[in-house]
N, C-alpha and C positions, 0 to 999 in steps of 0.2 A: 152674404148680402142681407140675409134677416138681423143679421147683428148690426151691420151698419143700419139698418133701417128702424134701429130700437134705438139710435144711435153713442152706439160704442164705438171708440175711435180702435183701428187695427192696431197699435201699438200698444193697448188695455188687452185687447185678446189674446196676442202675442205673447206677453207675458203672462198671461193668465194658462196657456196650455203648457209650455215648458213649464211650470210649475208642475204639472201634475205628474203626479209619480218620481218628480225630479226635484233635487233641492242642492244649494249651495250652501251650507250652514244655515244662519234665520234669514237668508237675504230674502227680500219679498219681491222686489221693482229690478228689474235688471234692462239695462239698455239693450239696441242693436249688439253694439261692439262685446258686452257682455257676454251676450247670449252665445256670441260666436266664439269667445274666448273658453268660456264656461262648463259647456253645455257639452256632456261626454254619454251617450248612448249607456256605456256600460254601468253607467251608478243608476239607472232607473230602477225602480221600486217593481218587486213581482206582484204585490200587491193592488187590486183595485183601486183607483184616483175616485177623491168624493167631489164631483160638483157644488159649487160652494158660489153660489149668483151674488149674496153677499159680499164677497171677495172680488167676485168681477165688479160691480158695482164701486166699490173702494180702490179699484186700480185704473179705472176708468177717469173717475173723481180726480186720482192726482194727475195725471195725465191731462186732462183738460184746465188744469190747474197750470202744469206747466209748460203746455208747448204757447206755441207763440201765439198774439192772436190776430195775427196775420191768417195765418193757418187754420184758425176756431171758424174764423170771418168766411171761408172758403167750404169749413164742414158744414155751415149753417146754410149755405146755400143750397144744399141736398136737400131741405127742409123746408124751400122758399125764405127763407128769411135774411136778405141782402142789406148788408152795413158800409158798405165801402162808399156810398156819398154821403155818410150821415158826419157830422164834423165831430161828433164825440161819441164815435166808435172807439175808442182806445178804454173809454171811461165807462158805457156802458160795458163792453167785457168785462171789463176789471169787477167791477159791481158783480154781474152778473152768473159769473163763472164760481165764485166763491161757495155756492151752495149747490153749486147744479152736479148730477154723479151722470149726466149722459147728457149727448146733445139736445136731442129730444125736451129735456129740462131746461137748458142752456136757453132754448128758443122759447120755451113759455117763459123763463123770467125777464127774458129781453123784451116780450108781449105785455109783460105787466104792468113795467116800466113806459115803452114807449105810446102803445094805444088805451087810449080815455078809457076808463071804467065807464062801465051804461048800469051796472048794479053794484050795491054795495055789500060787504059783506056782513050778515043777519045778525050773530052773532058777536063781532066786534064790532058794530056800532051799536049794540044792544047795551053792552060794557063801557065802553069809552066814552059814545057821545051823550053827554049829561044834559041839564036844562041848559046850563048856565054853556055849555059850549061854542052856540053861536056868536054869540055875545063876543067872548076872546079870539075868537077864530077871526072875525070880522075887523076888532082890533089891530091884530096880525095882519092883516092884507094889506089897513095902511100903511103899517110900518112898512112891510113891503116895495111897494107903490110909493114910497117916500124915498124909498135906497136905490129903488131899481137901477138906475142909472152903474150903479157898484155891484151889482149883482152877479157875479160869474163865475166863480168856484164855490165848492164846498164850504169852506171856510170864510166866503164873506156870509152868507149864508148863518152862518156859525156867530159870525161877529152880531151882528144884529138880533139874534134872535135869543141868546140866553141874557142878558137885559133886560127882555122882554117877560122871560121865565121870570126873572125875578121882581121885576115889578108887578106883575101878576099873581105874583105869589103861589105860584103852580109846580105840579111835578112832572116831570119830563115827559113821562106817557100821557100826561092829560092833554099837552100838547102835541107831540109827535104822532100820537097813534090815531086821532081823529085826521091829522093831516097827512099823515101816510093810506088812510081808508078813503080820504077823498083824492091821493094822486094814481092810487092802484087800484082800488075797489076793495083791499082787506089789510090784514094786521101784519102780515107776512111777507118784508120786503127789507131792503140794504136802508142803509142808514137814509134820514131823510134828509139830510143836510147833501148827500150825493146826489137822490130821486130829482131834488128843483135844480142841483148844479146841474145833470143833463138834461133836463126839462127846457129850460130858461125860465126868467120872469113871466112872460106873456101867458104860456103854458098852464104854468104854476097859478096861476092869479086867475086862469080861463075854467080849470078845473074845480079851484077851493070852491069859486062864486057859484058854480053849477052845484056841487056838494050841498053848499048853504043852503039854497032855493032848492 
């Protein structure tokens, strides 16, 4: 129960204990069905097993990687953290899961994403946000605020705003990275073209303006 509560999913530990002392050639990840095929008392090692949190960590990670996330949506709930009326549940997983090696993670990047920064991070905006940054950022909004009506995936997102790079004449982190520290609060997040696709416009646009000011 302390394991789930550091939240590693049962199917990362599972595998992680029949490992020890036990091996099938290099295989590392072994299913249910595996285990039960596999898994023969008499090849255990006399040997000491080394604990290796590393390794739990990294089998965790693919595991939450790939079961469903029907399923994530349900572990998350252990944690307070309930997605099933948000309409782009499917999209934040996806975003979200990609970095995360425990639930526990899982649920601060899905926090990062969905609730407003109240501070920013010291450091990246120390680097990033330049004189000359409100100035384009502000630019940005209109264009924004111009498209919104089109606004709803990633990819319109995408369409409107490297135009914008280059009429500006800019590189991609001078733009991305102050706009990703005003929708999360730092530098450390999923692409920003996904952050405003499950945001929306209103969000997106409610956030940058508080950023600015």
């Amino acid at each position: 129960m302390e394991y789930k509560r550091q939240g590693y999913l049962p199917e990362a530990l599972l595998n992680f204990l029949v490992r020890l002392g036990w091996s099938n050639g290099d295989q590392e990840i072994f299913s249910m069905t595996e285990m039960l095929e596999l898994f023969d008392p008499t090849n255990i090692n006399k040997s000491a097993s080394a604990y290796n949190e590393e390794k739990l960590l990294w089998l965790n990670s693919h595991y939450i990687k790939n079961v469903s996330n029907e399923r994530l949506a349900k572990e998350l709930e252990f944690f307070d953290c309930f997605l099933d009326d948000h309409d782009k549940k499917e999209m934040i997983l996806d975003l979200s899961k990609e970095r995360a090696q425990t639930i526990v993670e899982l649920k601060e990047a899905i926090n990062k994403i969905l609730i407003a920064p109240t501070s920013y991070e010291a450091k990246g905006t120390k680097k990033f946000v330049k004189e000359d940054t409100p100035k384009f950022l502000e630019a940005y909004l209109n264009v924004l605020e111009e498209n919104k009506e089109s606004l709803h995936l990633a990819c319109d997102y995408e369409l409107i705003t490297k135009p914008f790079i280059v009429d500006f004449q800019l590189k991609f982190p001078q733009l991305f990275q102050p706009i990703r520290i005003a929708l999360t609060g730092g530098t450390q997040a999923p692409s920003v073209y996904d952050i405003m696709a499950v945001l929306g416009f209103d969000e997106v646009y409610k956030r940058m303006t508080i950023a600015l000011e």
